[in-house]
C-alpha positions as CSV (number, residue, x, y, z in Angstrom):
1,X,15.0,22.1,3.0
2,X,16.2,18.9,4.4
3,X,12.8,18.6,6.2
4,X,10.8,18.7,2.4
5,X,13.0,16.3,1.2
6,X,12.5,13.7,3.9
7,X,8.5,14.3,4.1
8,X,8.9,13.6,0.3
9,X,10.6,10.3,0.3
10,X,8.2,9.3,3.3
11,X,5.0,9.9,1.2
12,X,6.7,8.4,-2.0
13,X,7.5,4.9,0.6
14,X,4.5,5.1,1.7
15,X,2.8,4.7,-2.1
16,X,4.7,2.2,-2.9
17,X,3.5,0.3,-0.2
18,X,0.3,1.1,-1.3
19,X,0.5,-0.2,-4.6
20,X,2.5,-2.9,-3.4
21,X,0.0,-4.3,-1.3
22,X,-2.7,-3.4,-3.9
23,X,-0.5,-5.7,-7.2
24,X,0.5,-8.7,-4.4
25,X,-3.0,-9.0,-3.3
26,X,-4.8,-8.7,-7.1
27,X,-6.4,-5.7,-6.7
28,X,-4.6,-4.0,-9.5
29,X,-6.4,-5.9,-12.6
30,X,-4.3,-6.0,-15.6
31,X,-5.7,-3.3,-17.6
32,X,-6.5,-0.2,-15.7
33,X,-7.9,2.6,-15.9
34,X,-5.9,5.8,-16.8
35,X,-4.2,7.4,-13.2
36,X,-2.9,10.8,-13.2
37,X,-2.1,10.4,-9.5
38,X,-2.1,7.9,-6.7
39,X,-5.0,9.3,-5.1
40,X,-6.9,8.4,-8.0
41,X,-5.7,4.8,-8.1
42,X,-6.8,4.5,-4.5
43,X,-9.9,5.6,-5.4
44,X,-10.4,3.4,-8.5
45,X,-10.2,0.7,-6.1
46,X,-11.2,1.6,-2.8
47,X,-13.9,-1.1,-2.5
48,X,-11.1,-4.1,-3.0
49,X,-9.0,-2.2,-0.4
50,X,-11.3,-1.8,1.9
51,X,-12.4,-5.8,1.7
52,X,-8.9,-6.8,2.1
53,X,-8.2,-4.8,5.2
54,X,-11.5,-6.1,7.0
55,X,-10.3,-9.7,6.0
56,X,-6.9,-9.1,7.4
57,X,-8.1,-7.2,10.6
58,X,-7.5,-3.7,9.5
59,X,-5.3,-1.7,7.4
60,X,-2.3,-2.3,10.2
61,X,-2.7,-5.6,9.7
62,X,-2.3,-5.7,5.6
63,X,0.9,-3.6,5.9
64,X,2.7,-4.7,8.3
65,X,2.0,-8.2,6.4
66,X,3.2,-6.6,3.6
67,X,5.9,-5.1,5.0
68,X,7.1,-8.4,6.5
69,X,7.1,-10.1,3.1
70,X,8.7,-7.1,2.0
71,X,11.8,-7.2,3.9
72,X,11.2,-10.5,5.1
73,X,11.2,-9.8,8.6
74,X,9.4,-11.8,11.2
75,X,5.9,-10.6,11.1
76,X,6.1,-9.4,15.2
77,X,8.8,-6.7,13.9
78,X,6.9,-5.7,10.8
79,X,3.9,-4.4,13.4
Protein backbone atom coordinates (compact mmCIF):
# COMPACT_ATOMS: atom_id res chain seq x y z
CA UNK A 1 0.00 0.00 0.00
CA UNK A 2 2.86 2.16 0.92
CA UNK A 3 4.30 1.35 -2.56
CA UNK A 4 0.79 2.99 -4.42
CA UNK A 5 1.04 5.80 -2.37
CA UNK A 6 4.62 6.76 -3.09
CA UNK A 7 4.25 5.93 -7.09
CA UNK A 8 1.20 8.43 -6.64
CA UNK A 9 2.95 11.42 -5.12
CA UNK A 10 5.87 10.73 -7.69
CA UNK A 11 3.50 11.07 -10.76
CA UNK A 12 1.53 13.99 -9.10
CA UNK A 13 5.52 15.84 -8.60
CA UNK A 14 6.24 15.04 -11.70
CA UNK A 15 3.00 17.14 -13.20
CA UNK A 16 3.64 19.79 -11.51
CA UNK A 17 6.81 20.04 -12.95
CA UNK A 18 5.22 19.80 -16.04
CA UNK A 19 2.92 22.49 -15.82
CA UNK A 20 5.42 24.41 -14.00
CA UNK A 21 7.81 24.49 -16.71
CA UNK A 22 4.91 24.81 -19.19
CA UNK A 23 3.26 28.50 -17.10
CA UNK A 24 7.19 29.85 -16.43
CA UNK A 25 8.04 29.45 -20.00
CA UNK A 26 4.44 30.87 -21.61
CA UNK A 27 3.26 28.01 -23.00
CA UNK A 28 0.10 27.97 -20.93
CA UNK A 29 -1.85 31.04 -22.71
CA UNK A 30 -4.22 32.61 -20.59
CA UNK A 31 -7.34 31.18 -21.68
CA UNK A 32 -7.27 27.57 -22.35
CA UNK A 33 -8.92 25.10 -23.48
CA UNK A 34 -11.06 22.85 -21.24
CA UNK A 35 -8.55 19.75 -19.53
CA UNK A 36 -10.05 16.88 -18.02
CA UNK A 37 -6.61 15.46 -17.37
CA UNK A 38 -2.90 16.26 -17.70
CA UNK A 39 -2.42 14.23 -20.52
CA UNK A 40 -4.64 16.29 -22.38
CA UNK A 41 -2.94 19.55 -21.49
CA UNK A 42 0.26 18.04 -22.68
CA UNK A 43 -1.26 17.31 -25.65
CA UNK A 44 -2.92 20.73 -26.21
CA UNK A 45 0.51 21.93 -26.29
CA UNK A 46 2.88 19.57 -27.37
CA UNK A 47 4.23 21.59 -30.26
CA UNK A 48 5.40 24.60 -27.64
CA UNK A 49 6.90 21.80 -25.54
CA UNK A 50 8.61 20.23 -27.92
CA UNK A 51 10.29 23.83 -29.30
CA UNK A 52 11.33 24.59 -25.87
CA UNK A 53 13.16 21.45 -25.15
CA UNK A 54 15.10 21.58 -28.64
CA UNK A 55 16.07 25.26 -27.65
CA UNK A 56 17.25 24.20 -24.27
CA UNK A 57 19.04 20.95 -25.49
CA UNK A 58 16.42 18.47 -24.59
CA UNK A 59 13.77 17.75 -22.11
CA UNK A 60 16.69 17.11 -19.35
CA UNK A 61 17.87 20.21 -19.93
CA UNK A 62 14.39 22.32 -19.35
CA UNK A 63 13.82 20.40 -16.07
CA UNK A 64 16.56 20.36 -14.46
CA UNK A 65 16.48 24.28 -15.27
CA UNK A 66 13.37 24.30 -13.83
CA UNK A 67 14.06 22.40 -11.13
CA UNK A 68 17.05 24.61 -10.25
CA UNK A 69 14.93 27.74 -10.24
CA UNK A 70 12.60 25.78 -8.42
CA UNK A 71 14.57 25.08 -5.33
CA UNK A 72 17.15 27.38 -6.24
CA UNK A 73 19.89 25.03 -6.38
CA UNK A 74 22.92 25.46 -8.42
CA UNK A 75 22.01 24.29 -11.82
CA UNK A 76 25.11 21.23 -11.61
CA UNK A 77 22.88 19.71 -8.69
CA UNK A 78 19.52 20.23 -10.38
CA UNK A 79 21.00 17.66 -13.42
Amino acid sequence: MGARVERAQQVRHREQMLLGVSSTRGVLPLDFKPAHSVGDLLVQHVDELEQEAEEKGGIRAVLSSQFAKVYRVPLSLAA
